[in-house]
Structures are given as structure tokens and as C-alpha cells.
N, C-alpha and C positions, 0 to 999 in steps of 0.2 A: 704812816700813810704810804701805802706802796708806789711807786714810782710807775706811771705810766709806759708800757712796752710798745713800741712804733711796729706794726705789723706790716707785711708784706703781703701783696697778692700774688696768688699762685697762678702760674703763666709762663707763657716763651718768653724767655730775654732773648737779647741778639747778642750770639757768643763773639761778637767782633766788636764789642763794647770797649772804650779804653780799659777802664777799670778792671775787665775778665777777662780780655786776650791776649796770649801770647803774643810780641813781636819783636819783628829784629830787623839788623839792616845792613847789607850786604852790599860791597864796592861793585864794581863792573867786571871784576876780574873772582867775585863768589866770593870772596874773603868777609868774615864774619868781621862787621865793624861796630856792630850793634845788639843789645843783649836785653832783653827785656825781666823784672824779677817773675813777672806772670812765666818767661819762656822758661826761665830755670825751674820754676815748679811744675809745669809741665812737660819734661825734657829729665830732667834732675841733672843738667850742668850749670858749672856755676858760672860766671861770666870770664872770670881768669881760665876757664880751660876752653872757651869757642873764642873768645877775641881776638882776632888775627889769623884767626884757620881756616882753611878752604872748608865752606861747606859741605862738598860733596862727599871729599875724604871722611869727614867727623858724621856726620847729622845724616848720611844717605849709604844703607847696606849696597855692596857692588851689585848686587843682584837686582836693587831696584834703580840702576843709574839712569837704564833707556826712558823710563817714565819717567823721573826726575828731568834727564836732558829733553827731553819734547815739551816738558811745562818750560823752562828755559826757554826754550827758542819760541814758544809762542811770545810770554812777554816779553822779549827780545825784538820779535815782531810787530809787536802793537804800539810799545812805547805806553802803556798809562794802565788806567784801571779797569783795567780789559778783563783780566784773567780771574777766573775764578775756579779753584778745583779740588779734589782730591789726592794726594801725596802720602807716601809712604816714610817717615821716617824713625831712626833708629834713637829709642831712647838712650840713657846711660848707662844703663845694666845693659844693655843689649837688647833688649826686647823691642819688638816691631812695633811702632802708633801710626794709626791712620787718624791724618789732619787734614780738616778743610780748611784751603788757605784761600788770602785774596793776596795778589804782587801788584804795588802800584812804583811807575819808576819817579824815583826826585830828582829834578836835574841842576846839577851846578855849574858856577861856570866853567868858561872854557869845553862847552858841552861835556863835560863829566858827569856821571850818571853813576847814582844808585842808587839801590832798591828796597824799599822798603815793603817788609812782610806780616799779616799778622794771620794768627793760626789760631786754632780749638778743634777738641778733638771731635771726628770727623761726625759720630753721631750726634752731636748736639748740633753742628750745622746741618746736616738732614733735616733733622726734626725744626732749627728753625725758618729752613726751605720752604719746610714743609707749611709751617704755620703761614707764611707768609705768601704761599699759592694759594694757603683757603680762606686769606684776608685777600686777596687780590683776586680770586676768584668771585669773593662776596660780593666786591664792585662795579666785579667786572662781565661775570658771566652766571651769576647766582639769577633765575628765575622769580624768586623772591622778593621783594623789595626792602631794600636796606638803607635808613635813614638815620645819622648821627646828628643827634639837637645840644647845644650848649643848653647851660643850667638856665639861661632867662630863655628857652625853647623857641629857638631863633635856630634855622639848619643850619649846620657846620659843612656834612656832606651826604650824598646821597649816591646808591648806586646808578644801573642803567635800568635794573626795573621798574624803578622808582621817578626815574624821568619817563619811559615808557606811558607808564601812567600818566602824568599829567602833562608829557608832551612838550617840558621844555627842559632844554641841553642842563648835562649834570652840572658840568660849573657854574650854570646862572642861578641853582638854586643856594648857592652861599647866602644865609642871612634874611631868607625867606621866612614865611610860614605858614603853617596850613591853609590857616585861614585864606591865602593868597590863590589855592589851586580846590579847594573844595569847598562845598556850602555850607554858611555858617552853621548848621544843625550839626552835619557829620564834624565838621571842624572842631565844634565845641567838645563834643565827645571826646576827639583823641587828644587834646589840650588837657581834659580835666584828667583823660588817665594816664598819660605822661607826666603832670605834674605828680598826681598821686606815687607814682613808682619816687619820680626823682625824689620826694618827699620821704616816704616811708623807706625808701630802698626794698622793697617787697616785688618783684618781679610780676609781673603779667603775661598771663600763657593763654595764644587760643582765643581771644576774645574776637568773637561775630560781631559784625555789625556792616550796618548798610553803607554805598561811599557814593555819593554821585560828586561828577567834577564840573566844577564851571567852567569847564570849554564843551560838556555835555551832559547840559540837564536834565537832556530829555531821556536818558537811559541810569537806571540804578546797578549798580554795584554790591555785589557780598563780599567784604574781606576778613580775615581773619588775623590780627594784632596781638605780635608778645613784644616787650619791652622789658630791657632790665637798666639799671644804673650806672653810671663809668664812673671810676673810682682810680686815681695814683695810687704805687707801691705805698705811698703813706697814709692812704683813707682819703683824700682831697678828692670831693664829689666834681665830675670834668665833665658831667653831661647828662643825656641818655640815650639808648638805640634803641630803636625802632625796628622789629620786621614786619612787612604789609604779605599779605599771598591773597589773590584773587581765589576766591573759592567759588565762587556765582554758580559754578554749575554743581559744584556739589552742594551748598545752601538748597539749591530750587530742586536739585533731586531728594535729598533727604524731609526736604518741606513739601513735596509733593507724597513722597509713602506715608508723611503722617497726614497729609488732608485722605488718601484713601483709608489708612487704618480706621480715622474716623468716623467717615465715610460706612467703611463696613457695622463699625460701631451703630453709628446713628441711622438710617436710612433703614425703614423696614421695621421698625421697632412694633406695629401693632399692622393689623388685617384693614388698615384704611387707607382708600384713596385717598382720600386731601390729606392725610395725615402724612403718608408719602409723600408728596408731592412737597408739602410743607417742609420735610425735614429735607429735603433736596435741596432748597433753596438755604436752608441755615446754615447746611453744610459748605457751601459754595460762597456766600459772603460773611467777612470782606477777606476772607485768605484770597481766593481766585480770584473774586471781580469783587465791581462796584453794586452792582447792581443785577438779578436774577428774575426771570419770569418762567414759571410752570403753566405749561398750556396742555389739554389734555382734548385726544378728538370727543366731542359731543357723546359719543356710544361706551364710550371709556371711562368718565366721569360720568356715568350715569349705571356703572357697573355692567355693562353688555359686551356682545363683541365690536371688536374695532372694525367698522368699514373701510375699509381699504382702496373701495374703487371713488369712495369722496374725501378728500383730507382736506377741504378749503376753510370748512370751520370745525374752530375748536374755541373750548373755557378755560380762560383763566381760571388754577387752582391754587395757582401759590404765587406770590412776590417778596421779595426781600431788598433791603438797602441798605446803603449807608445815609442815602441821604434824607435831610428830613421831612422834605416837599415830593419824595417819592409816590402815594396816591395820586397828588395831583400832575406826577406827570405818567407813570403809569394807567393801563385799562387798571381797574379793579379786579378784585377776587370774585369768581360768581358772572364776570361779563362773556355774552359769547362773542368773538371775536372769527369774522369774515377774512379771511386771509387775501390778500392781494395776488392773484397770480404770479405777477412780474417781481415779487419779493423775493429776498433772500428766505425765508421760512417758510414760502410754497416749495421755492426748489431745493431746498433742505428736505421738506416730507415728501416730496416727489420721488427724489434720486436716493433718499435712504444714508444720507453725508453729512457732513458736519460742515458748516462752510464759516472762514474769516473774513472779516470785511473789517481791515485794521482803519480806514478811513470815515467810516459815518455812512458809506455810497445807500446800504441797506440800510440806514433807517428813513430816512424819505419811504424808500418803499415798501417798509411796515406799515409806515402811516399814512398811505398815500391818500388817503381816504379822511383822515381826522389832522389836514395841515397847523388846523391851532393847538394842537398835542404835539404835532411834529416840530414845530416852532420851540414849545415849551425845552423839548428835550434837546433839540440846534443850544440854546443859551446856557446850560450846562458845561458845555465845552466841545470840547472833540473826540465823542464817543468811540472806544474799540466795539467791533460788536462781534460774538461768537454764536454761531446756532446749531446745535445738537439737537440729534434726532434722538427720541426713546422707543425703543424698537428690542422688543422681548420676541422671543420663540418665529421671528421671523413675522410678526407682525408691528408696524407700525402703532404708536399709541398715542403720541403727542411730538412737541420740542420744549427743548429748555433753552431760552436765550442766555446771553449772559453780554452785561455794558461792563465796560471801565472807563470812566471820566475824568478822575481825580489820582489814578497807578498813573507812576512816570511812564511807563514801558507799554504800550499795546499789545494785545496778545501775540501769540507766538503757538509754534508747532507743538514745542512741551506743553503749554496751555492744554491747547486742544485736545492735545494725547489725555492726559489727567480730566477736561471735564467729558471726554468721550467714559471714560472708566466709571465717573459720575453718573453719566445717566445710564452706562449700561445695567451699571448696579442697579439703580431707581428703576428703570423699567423693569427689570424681572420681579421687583417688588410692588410696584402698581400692578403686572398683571398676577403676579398670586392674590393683589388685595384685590384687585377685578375680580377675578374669577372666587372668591370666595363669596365678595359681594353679592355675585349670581347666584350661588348656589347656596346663598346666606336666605336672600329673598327668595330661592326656589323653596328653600325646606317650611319658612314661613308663611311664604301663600298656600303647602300643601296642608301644615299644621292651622292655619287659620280658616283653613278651608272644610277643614275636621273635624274641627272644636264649635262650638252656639259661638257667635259674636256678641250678642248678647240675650239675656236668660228672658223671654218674654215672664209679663206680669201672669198670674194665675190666678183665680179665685180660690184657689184651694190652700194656695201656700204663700208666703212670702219668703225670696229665695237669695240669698247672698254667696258669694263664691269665692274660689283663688287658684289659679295654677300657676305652680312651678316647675318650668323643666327644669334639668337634673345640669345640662347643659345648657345655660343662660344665655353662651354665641351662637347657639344654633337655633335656642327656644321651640324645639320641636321634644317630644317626648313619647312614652308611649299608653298614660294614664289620661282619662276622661271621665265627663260627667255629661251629663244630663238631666232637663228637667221634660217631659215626654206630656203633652194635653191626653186624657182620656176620654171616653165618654160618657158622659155622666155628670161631668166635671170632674170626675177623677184625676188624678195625677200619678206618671211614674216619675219617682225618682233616681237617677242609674249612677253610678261611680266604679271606674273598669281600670285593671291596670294590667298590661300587655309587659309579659316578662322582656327584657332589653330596656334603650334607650335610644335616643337617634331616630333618626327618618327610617330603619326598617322598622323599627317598634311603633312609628307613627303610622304606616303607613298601613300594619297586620291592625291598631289601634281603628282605622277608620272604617276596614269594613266590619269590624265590630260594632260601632258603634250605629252604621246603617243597619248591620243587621237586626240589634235592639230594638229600633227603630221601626222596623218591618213586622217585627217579632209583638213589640210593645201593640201595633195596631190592627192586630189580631185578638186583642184582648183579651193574651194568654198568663195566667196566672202567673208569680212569680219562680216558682220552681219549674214551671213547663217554659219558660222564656230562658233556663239557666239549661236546662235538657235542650234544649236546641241550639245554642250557645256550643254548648260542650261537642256538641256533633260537628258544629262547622267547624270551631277549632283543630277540632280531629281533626276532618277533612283539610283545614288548610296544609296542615304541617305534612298531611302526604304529598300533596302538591307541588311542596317549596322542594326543589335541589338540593343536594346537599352542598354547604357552604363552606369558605375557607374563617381562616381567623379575625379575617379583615371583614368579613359578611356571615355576621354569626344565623342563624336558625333562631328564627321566632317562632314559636310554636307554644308557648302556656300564660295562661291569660288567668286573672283573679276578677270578680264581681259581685257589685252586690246591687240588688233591684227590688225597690217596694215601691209598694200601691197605696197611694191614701184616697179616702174618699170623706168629703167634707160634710157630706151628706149625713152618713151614717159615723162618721171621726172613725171609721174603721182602717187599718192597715195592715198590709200583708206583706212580710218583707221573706226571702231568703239571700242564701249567698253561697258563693261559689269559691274557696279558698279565701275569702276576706276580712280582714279587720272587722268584729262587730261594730255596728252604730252605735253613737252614743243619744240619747235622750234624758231634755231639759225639761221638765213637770214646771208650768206655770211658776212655781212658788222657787225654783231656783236647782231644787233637788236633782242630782244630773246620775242617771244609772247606767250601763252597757248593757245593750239586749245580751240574752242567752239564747243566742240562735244556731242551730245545728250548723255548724261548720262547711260544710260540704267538699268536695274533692275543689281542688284549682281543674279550671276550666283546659279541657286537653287531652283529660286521662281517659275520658270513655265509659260508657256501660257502668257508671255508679248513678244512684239519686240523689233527688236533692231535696229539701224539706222545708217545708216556708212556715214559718207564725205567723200570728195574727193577734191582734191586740186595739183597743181602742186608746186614744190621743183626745186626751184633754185640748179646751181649745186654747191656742199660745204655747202650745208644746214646741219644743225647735228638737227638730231631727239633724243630726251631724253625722252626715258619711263622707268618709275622706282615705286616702291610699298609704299604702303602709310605709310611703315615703315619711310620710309627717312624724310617724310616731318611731320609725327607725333612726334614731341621733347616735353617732358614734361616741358619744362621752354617756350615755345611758342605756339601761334598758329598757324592754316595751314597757314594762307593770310603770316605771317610772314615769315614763312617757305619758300612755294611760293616765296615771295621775294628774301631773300635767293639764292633759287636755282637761279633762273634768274641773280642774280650778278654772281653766280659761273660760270654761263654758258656762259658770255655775252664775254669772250676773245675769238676773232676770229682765230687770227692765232697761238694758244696753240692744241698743240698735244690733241689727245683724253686722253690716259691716263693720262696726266696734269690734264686735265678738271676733269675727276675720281677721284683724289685726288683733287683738287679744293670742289667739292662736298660733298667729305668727312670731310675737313676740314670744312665748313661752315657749316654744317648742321648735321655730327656725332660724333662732340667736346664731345659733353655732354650726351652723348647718353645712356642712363640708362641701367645698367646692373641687375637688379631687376625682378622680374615677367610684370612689365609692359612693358619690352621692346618688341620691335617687328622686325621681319624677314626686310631686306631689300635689294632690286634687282635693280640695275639699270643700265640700256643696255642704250649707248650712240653709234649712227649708222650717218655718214657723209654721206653726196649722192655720186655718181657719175653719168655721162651720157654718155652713149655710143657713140664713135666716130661715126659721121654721115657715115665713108667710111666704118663701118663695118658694115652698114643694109642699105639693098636690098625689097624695098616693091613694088608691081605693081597690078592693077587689072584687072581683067580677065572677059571677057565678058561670060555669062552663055549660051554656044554655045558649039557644038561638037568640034570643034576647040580648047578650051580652053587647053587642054591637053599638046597637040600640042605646043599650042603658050607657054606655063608655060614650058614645057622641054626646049626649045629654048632661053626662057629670063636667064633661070636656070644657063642653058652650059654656057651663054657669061658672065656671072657673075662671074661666079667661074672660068672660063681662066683670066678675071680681076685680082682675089683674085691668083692668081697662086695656084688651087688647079683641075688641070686637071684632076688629077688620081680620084675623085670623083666624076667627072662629068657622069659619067656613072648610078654608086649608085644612086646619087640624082634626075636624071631624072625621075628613077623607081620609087622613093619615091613619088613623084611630080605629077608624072601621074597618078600615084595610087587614090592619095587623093585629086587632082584636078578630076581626075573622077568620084569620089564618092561623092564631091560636086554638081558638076554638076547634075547626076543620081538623088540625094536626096534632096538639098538642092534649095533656091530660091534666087533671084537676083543676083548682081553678085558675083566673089570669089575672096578672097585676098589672095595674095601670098605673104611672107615675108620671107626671108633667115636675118638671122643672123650669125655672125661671132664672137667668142669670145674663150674661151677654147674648144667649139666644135662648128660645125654647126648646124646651129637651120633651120631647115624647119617649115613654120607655111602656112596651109590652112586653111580660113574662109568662112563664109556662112553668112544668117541669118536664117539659119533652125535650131530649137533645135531636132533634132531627134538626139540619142544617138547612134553613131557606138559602134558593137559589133566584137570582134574576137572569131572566130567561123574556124575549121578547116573542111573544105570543104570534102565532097564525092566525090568518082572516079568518079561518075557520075555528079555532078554538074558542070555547065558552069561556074559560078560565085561563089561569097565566099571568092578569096584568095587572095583577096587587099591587106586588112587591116593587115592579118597573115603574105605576104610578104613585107610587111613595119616591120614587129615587128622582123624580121629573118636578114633584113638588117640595123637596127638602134639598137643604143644603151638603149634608150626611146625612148617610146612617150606616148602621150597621150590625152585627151580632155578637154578643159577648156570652161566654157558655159560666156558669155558677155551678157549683157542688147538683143544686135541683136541680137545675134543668137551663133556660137559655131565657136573656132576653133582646129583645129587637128593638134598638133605639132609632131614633131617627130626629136631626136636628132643622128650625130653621132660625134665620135670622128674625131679628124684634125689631121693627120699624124704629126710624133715627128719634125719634120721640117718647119712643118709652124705652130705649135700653138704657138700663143701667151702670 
């Protein structure tokens, strides 16, 4: 078993140690009377050749006598342990040593005197000089705080920074401890990690933590604590030290760049006011305060501009706490709150400042108005109060209060500074979410102002629907639809898609779709509604400026527009650059029209070509934009597919099918710059009961008139609508006379019955009736004008033959259908 080795710790000794220094001792008259074995090993004389010889002769080169004689005569002068110094002496070879000595004198009787010396050579007393100014400095003029604890952690000593701190004289803290000068929390702390060092002997470096003293509790403290373990040359654990450094100001600065790091972090994260506002407040407790109020003026939280000439009221948007009765002593979120003139938070948003009120004075006059609130929040304690303006682009928006109740320390100018930096942040992120807000809601009032609100019912069709913009935060786009009343009962149906996205594609999108509209009630076929289309587009795009990258050029439009009429289940569809419709045959069967193509709406001077076709009745028609069928993980045919599975359930509701649609084919639908605008109008047929249309034809004879009031009357006594039979004759006669007079072959007379009655006379003459109000002197003129006096509509629709003149009224509240 090997024998235990006794180690040594490395460190200054003091070269004036018996055991290691040279010394010797010298009569009153220099004579070597005294010889040390330490001074022959450092010297290399042996005691037979210095005993009894004058020093100076032997142990001092002539050259160094002057210096030798001046240390002389000092301890000569002083008499004791006076002297301490540097000396030159001559080894035994000859060679020069410089020795640091100390001369104390011993006196015998008979006042006989002499001297004893002890030496080492001259660097190792520097160096223990040395060591011993920056132990004596630690003590004594070290900024640091320096505390030496015995092993049962009881102080042995402490410097002057360390009295500093807690304010009583160094020597009285012999025997103390912590616990004596700080509060139990912090106390515990630096007990458990003192003992842990003395324990482990593992040193502690740098550790943070908070220090309040009980002679002042009402301020906290940041210091930073290393400790390592004392130990004798032989291992014997003797204690441990302690050093304290007050860091307060650099803790609160470093803990202040990471609340703004955050800050930038968190604060602004989405395009919403409360959402802002909210994250303002998360940000802010409980690192800065106790307690945080977001208040925003009235026009700011409601996403407008901020008035400026009234700031007395504003809404709570946000609150936060620590504490857990905070509702009930806070307004709520949502409340609007009348600002007191004479408050601190009037002349906060007045003066554009941030004001402290480390004593409570300002909160009475927040609340001066609600004292059992004001009460509530008095009982909490003794409030700091801080209030920050939020003030972007040079306009005022709101303030952020901010309480501390339960922080030792009241706010402070750093405070301030750090939550000024807070709200500046927040307010330029509430007014970007303001101003988005605005112009969130401008693009949607233009877009909802553009688009049906919703699809009135028709007797022709049953009609379900779905748009998606392409841009979901701005929900404006540049594709629409349409479900258009005709006459007749007819219906168009229209679905249009304006090349871009955005409010300029919405906006070239609307007066398209009025144009349709204009277009449609002229009741022009569907390839003369696309030729006209195609011209204004033209004509827009000469119009428009040329644009930058940021403000592209709208200028080409896609359409597609049919006509059904329930009467005859006839339809006439074309299009204009468009995805063909799809059609569902009662029984399930779902096929894509073959419809001539046509130019995209823009390009000019080409045609356009319309089918025609009859629709079983329960046929669903599906027109929708090439959004739907364009998916970035497929192609159109794929697509295509797709939709035809989705559509091919017969007896599922329309909006089923709407979502059916969706699901198949806008799963995956890319939300990126690539996406695109999508519209799609889903329309079921109907057919007009055969007992509610009356058609007959009329020989083109002066009689015709005659015989058309006649067939008129006995139809409508059928329809039990006698009290009209008067009106419609007049209507009847009218327009069967002005066939007759103008037009060729013979006339068709159609009465319809549905939410109102339809009069319809035909010809094959296209000459265009005009109403025109007649002169006292004219015979003629006042057909057409006494048709327009007794119906609710009317008007002229031109056919392949020739033209007919319809004209509607309403059905008494008793017989409409």
C-alpha cells in the first residue's frame, strides 16, 4: 500500500520565515557574532570564517560601503524594527547578491546593543511585497467586496467594501453572519452556496443574484458572487472566501436589451390592433412592472385615423398582471374610458411625455370619477405609476400605463427610458395595423360592393355559389359571377375573370361586371354581350397609364355568359377565353360543353360564337374560373377530372356539391404568389309549369287586335285574375297593333304567369320601337308610352326572326305565386 504524500499548496511564503531565512547577529561595533546554517547556504561561508569579523570588510564589496553605511545609520537611528531594505552583498566566490533585509536591535545589559539580521534574496522579498500589497489591498482598498468565513460559516473578516455594504465597521463583523445583514431569502442563498464550495471544494465563479439589506428593504440589489475554499500547506480545510461586486447597473442594463430584444421579437407579430396591443402588455409584465394597461384613442381601435384635436377618450385594448384580482381592479378590455382632465394620462396625451408618479398622486386622478375602483387599487399597496404615450409618425394613438405594487424599487429614469422604447415600438406597429385595417376594410367594402351579397332566388334556376380570393387578407380579387333576371323569366348566367389580383383587378373586375349588366338588359345574345365586352376591355386598357411594377396594367379579361330560359329549357351559352362549363344530365352523367373557344376578352376585332342546346329539367350547369382547376401539384385534364367526380352526385344538394368541389380540388391550394382568384356558380334548371304559359298566333290582319284582347280576357278568367283583364287587353292591343302597323308575317302572343305577368308580342320585323311622348296634335305616338304607364317593365328583345315586345306587371298579393 503506498504511503500517503503531504502536499503543499502553491503560493507566497514569507521569505523572513525562521525555517527559510537567512540570519545573523552583529555586536555594536559590526563584528560578526552570529551565523545562521540558512546564512551559509546562502552566502557559501561557513560560520569559522565570518565569526568574529567585521562585516563590512568580509560580507560588503568597498564599492557598495556608502549604501551599506546609510542602512547603518538609519538603524542606528531608530533603535528597533524599523528598517527595512535592499543591500548589496558579496557572496563567497565573489559574486554580487542583492538581499532584502529586516535589522531589529537587542539590547543587553549595561545598554549594550546588538543587532540582529535576517535576509533572503532580494526577489523573493519583492515578490512577497508584492503579494502582501494585494492582500492588503483586498482589505483595504479593493472595490470588491471581500469576506473570509470559518468552516461552521461564521465571518472571520471582511474588507471595507463589504462593510460599505452593510454599513457596519469592519471589525464588528467578526463572528457575524449573513443572515445578520440581509434577508432571509438572499441570506439563504449565499449560505447554501458557501457551504456547497466548502463541501465540494469546487469553486464558484460569477454567480448573479439579487441582495436586498435589512437596513434597506425598500431597494434591491444585483451582485455577483465567486467563492473558493482555504486550505493549509497540508490540506486542513480553514474556511472560505467570499468576493461580492455590486453589478446593479450592469444586471438592469443587460436585462433591459433582452426585454427590447424581445420586444422586437414579440410586438407586431400579425396586421392586428388588439393583437398588438395585447402583445405590448406580455412584453411588459412582470419583467418591468406589475401591472400594464393598453388604451387606444376611440378612431385607432376602430382602425381610422387618430383625432388629435380630442384625446379624452379612449378603449381599453389590452391588460396584463401579476396579480390575480386584476379584472376586478382594472377597467376591462373593450371599456371606453373618459379620461379625467386633471390626470396624469390627460397630460401624458396632451404634452406628447411620458410622466412618473413614483408615489400613487396619479392614481386618484385616473379614477377620479370611479373612487370604489380607486379604493380597490389604494389596498393593494403603494403603487409606482408610469405613463407612456404611443405616438407613431408624429401622431398620437393611445397610452400604456404601467403599476408596480409588489417590485421593491419604484420606477426610475432607466425604467422610463426601456418602456419609452416599448411603446415606441408598439405604436409603429399599431399604426401599420391601423392603417392596414383601413385599407383591409377599404378593399372589402370595394370588393363587397362588387360582388351580389347574395344570389336572389329565380324561377328558372336554383343557384349555389363560392368565391375565393387568391389573397385571403385582402379578400378582394379580380374573378366574378353572376346570376342576371331576364325577360321572359329567362336567366343569365355570367362568371368573368380580370387577368391580375388585388384591388386593381377588383376594381377593372367591377366595371365589367356593370357592364354585363347593362349589356345583359339589352337582351343581347350571348356572343353580342362578349363583342361588346371585348371593346370596352380594349378601350379600357388604352385609358389606363402606363404602370410601374408595383401598379401592374390590367388589361385582359376571360368570360363566359349563357342564357337559359325555362320556358323552352333552351340555352345559349358562349365564351370568351374561358374554361368550358361542365353539365350534370339529371341521371348523374356530367360532360364539358364543346364550345368554341373564343379570343380572351382585350384582343379586338375577332368573333365570338355561341351554342345552343336544350337542358333537361334538373340539369346543373357549373361555371367557374380557371382558378379552381389550375392546382400546382396537377394538370388541367386532371383537374377536369376531378371536378366531374365532384359533380357527378345527382341527388346531393347544390351546396354539398360546393363543398364536394372544394374538397377535391382546393385541398392543396397554394397560398403563395402563385395562387389564383376562384369563382364558381353552380345553377340547377327548372321548367316552367306548361298551365302557366299561354302562346297563340295571330294572323297579321286588322282583326288581330281584336282577336288577341279576346284570347287574353278568356285566359286570365282561367288563371282567376279577372281584375287584370282590363289592363292587359290595353297592353295587348297596343303591341299587337304596332306589330301589325310595322312588322311582317304573322304575331306571336305569349302570356306568362309566374311572380308577375309576362305579356310578350312578336313579329319578324327588326325595326326598333321608340317611346316618344306624343304632341296635342298628334293622332298617334301613345302606344308604346301607354304600355310603359301601365306595366311595371318592359321592353325589346331582338331573335334570329325578327323582335319581341314584352312587357311585365305585378300579380295581385292573392294570386302570386
Amino acid at each position: 500500500m503506498d504511503t500517503p504524500v503531504t502536499t503543499f499548496s502553491e503560493g507566497p511564503e514569507d521569505p523572513f520565515a525562521v525555517w527559510r531565512a537567512a540570519s545573523s547577529v552583529l555586536d555594536d561595533r559590526g563584528t560578526i557574532v552570529g551565523w545562521s546554517k540558512q546564512a551559509e547556504a546562502l552566502l557559501g561561508y561557513p560560520p569559522e570564517e565570518v565569526l568574529g569579523r567585521k562585516a563590512l570588510g568580509l560580507l560588503v564589496d568597498p564599492r557598495d560601503n556608502d549604501v551599506v553605511l546609510d542602512a547603518v545609520a538609519a538603524c542606528v537611528r531608530d533603535r528597533g524594527w524599523c528598517w527595512f531594505g535592499v543591500v548589496p552583498v558579496r557572496h563567497r566566490d565573489g559574486h554580487r547578491v542583492e538581499l532584502g533585509c529586516r535589522a531589529g536591535a537587542i539590547m543587553k545589559g549595561n545598554s549594550h546593543c546588538e543587532w540582529f539580521l535576517v535576509a533572503a534574496p532580494a526577489e523573493e522579498v519583492v515578490q512577497w511585497e508584492t503579494d502582501r500589497s494585494v492582500l492588503d489591498g483586498l482589505f483595504r482598498r479593493s472595490p470588491i467586496g471581500l469576506a473570509v468565513f470559518a468552516p461552521d460559516l461564521s465571518i472571520l473578516r471582511v474588507n471595507r467594501a463589504i462593510a460599505r455594504f452593510s454599513q457596519i465597521p469592519v471589525e464588528a463583523h467578526r463572528g457575524l453572519r449573513t443572515g445578520d445583514f440581509l434577508i432571509q431569502r438572499d441570506s439563504e442563498t449565499v449560505v447554501t452556496q458557501l457551504r456547497e464550495v466548502l463541501e465540494t471544494g469546487r469553486s464558484s465563479i460569477s454567480t448573479e443574484q439579487p441582495c436586498v439589506l435589512r437596513r434597506d428593504p425598500d431597494h434591491e440589489l444585483f451582485v455577483s458572487i465567486s467563492a473558493f475554499r482555504m486550505e493549509d500547506p497540508s490540506g486542513r480545510i480553514l474556511g472560505v472566501t467570499q468576493t461580492v461586486e455590486d453589478v446593479t447597473d450592469r444586471y438592469r442594463a443587460r436585462h433591459r436589451l433582452a426585454l427590447l430584444n424581445e420586444a422586437s421579437a414579440r410586438i407586431g407579430t400579425t396586421l392586428d390592433v388588439a393583437r398588438t396591443a395585447s402583445e405590448l402588455a406580455e412584453v411588459a409584465v412582470p419583467d418591468l412592472s406589475d401591472c400594464v394597461s393598453v388604451d387606444l384613442l376611440e378612431p385607432v381601435a376602430r382602425g381610422e385615423e387618430p383625432s388629435q384635436e380630442v384625446l379624452g377618450t379612449v378603449r381599453r385594448m389590452a391588460i396584463r398582471s401579476i396579480l390575480p384580482d386584476a379584472p376586478e381592479v382594472m377597467y376591462p378590455v373593450g371599456r371606453t374610458i373618459h379620461i379625467p382632465p386633471a390626470s396624469l394620462q390627460a397630460r401624458c396625451l396632451a404634452e406628447r411625455r411620458p410622466v412618473i408618479d413614483a408615489h400613487q398622486e396619479g392614481v386618484t386622478g385616473w379614477l377620479s370619477k370611479d373612487p370604489e375602483r380607486a379604493e380597490r387599487v389604494l389596498s393593494l399597496g403603494n403603487p409606482s405609476l408610469m405613463v407612456v404615450p404611443l405616438v407613431a409618425r408624429g401622431l398620437v394613438l393611445g397610452l400604456l400605463s404601467l403599476w408596480r405594487w409588489r417590485r421593491i424599487d419604484p420606477f426610475e429614469e432607466d425604467d422610463l427610458t426601456l418602456a419609452e422604447e416599448f411603446a415606441s415600438r408598439a405604436a409603429v406597429c399599431i399604426d401599420n395595423a391601423r392603417r392596414y385595417t383601413q385599407q383591409h376594410d377599404t378593399a372589402l367594402t370595394l370588393q363587397h360592393s362588387l360582388l351580389p351579397h347574395e344570389v336572389p332566388s329565380h324561377p328558372a334556376v336554383e343557384i349555389a355559389h363560392r368565391y375565393l380570393p387568391a389573397d385571403a387578407t385582402t379578400g378582394v380579387g379580380g374573378d366574378w359571377f353572376d346570376v342576371i333576371p331576364l325577360s321572359g323569366l329567362r336567366v343569365a348566367l355570367v362568371v368573368g375573370d380580370v387577368v391580375g389580383r388585388g384591388i386593381n383587378a377588383a376594381a377593372t373586375m367591377g366595371r365589367l361586371r356593370t357592364a354585363v349588366h347593362t349589356l345583359a338588359n339589352l337582351d343581347l345574345t350571348p356572343d353580342e354581350v362578349l363583342s361588346h365586352l371585348d371593346d370596352l376591355v380594349d378601350r379600357l386598357a388604352a385609358e389606363q397609364e402606363p404602370k410601374d411594377e408595383h401598379f401592374p396594367q390590367v388589361i385582359g379579361a376571360t368570360c363566359l355568359y349563357a342564357v337559359y330560359d325555362p320556358v323552352s329549357r333552351h340555352c345559349a351559352l358562349a365564351r370568351a377565353g374561358h374554361p368550358p362549363p361542365a353539365v350534370v344530365d339529371p341521371d348523374g352523367q356530367v360532360r364539358l360543353l364543346d364550345l368554341p373557344a373564343g379570343p380572351p376578352l382585350g384582343l379586338g376585332g375577332l368573333p365570338f360564337e355561341a351554342a345552343e342546346l336544350e337542358l333537361a329539367e334538373g340539369s346543373l350547369l357549373a361555371l367557374y374560373t380557371d382558378g379552381l382547376i389550375q392546382g400546382h401539384k396537377r394538370d388541367v385534364d386532371e383537374s377536369l377530372a376531378a371536378l366531374c367526380g365532384a359533380l357527378s352526385v345527382p341527388a346531393r344538394s347544390l351546396e354539398d356539391t360546393c363543398s364536394a368541389v372544394e374538397d377535391a380540388l382546393l385541398h392543396d391550394r397554394p397560398t403563395d404568389d402563385v395562387a389564383d382568384d376562384v369563382a364558381l356558380l353552380l345553377a340547377r334548371t327548372r321548367v316552367l309549369a306548361r298551365e302557366k304559359v299561354a302562346a297563340w298566333e295571330l294572323p297579321l290582319e286588322p282583326t288581330a287586335a281584336a282577336q288577341g284582347r279576346m284570347l287574353v280576357a278568356s285566359q286570365l278568367t282561367e288563371w282567376g285574375l279577372d281584375e287584370m283583364v282590363f289592363t292587359t287587353e290595353l297592353i295587348v292591343s297596343e303591341l299587337v297593333t304596332n306589330a301589325y302597323r310595322y312588322g311582317e308575317g304573322p304575331v306571336g302572343l305569349r302570356l306568362i304567369r309566374d311572380r308577375h305577368l309576362i305579356c310578350e308580342v312578336s313579329d319578324t320585323s327588326s325595326t326598333s320601337p321608340h317611346l316618344r311622348r306624343a304632341r296635342t296634335t298628334d293622332e298617334g305616338g301613345r302606344g308604346l308610352f301607354l304600355v310603359a304607364q301601365l306595366t311595371e317593365r318592359w321592353g325589346t328583345r331582338y331573335t334570329r326572326d325578327g323582335k319581341t315586345i314584352w312587357a311585365e306587371q305585378p300579380l295581385p298579393a292573392t294570386s302570386a305565386t
